[in-house]
N, C-alpha and C positions, 0 to 999 in steps of 0.2 A: 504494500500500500504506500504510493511514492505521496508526497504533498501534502504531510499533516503539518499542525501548525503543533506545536512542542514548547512545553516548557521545560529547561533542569537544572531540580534544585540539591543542593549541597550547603555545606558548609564556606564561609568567605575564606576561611584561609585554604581550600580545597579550588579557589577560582581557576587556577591553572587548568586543572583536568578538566574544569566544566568546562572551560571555552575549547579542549581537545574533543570532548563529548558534542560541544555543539559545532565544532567544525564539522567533524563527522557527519553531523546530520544534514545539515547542509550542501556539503557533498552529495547527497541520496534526494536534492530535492526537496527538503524539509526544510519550514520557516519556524526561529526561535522565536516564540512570542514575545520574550523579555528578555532582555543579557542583562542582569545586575550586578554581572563581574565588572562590569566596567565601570560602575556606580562606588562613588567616596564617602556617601553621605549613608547617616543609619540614622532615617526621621520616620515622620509619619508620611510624608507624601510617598518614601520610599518602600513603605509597608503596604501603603496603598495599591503601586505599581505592581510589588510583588504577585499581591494577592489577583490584580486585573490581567497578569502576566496567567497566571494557573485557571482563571476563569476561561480567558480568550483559545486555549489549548483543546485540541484533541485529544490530545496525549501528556502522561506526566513523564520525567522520570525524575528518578532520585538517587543521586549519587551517594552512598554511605559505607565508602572503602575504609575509613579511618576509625579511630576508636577518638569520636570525641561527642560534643557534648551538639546533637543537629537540634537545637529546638527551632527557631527559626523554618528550616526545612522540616520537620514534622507539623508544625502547622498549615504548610503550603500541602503538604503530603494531605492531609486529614479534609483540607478543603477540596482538593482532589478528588478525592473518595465522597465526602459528602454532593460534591456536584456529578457523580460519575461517572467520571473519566478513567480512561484505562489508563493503570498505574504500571512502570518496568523500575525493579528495585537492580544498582549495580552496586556490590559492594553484599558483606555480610557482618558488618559494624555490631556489635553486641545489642547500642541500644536500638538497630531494629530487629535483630533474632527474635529477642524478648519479645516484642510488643505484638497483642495479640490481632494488630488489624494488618499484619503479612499473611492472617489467615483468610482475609477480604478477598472474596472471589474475582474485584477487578486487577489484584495483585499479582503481576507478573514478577518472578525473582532470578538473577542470574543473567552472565552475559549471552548465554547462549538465546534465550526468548529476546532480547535486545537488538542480540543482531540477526537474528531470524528474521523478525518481525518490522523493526525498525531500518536497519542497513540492510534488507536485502541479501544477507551472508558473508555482508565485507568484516573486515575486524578493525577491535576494541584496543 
């Protein structure tokens, strides 16, 4: 399915890989709804965007390779799901192991469903 519109969300000190993730998409066709790695500021208009960023989406993903603290990104996650959208998890972070809305049927987990689905079969 080429031409969804994509949001992905991470952790800020994790921007690097988000914008290697959203190259990628890009590549296949795919338009990022929001790049907030490019973004300085942590306000309220910014939360705002955020959140208009994961509304405006087909598709979510969420990047959670690292072992830190995503609150930020689990909230963008959780609006996801409440509006949803189909969700691709990269990454197997503790604190989303744990949490029991990976059990959420729109929860795709693993790079393999990502780049299935997502890239067409290219790689991560």
């Amino acid at each position: 399915v080429m031409g969804l519109r994509v949001y992905v969300a991470s952790k800020w000190e994790n921007k690097q890989r988000v914008q290697e993730i959203m190259y990628l998409l890009r590549q296949v066709g795919h338009t990022i709804t929001y790049d907030w790695s490019m973004c300085e500021v942590s306000n309220r208009q910014q939360a705002l965007l955020d959140l208009r960023g994961v509304a405006d989406a087909d598709v979510f993903v969420g990047i959670f390779e690292e072992e830190v603290a995503y609150k930020g990104a689990l909230v963008e996650l959780g609006a996801a799901l409440a509006l949803g959208k189909p969700v691709y998890i990269l990454g197997d972070a503790s604190t989303v192991r744990k949490c029991i809305f990976m059990k959420h049927p729109h929860i795709r987990r693993g790079e393999h469903a990502f780049v299935r689905d997502l890239l067409g079969g290219g790689s991560v």
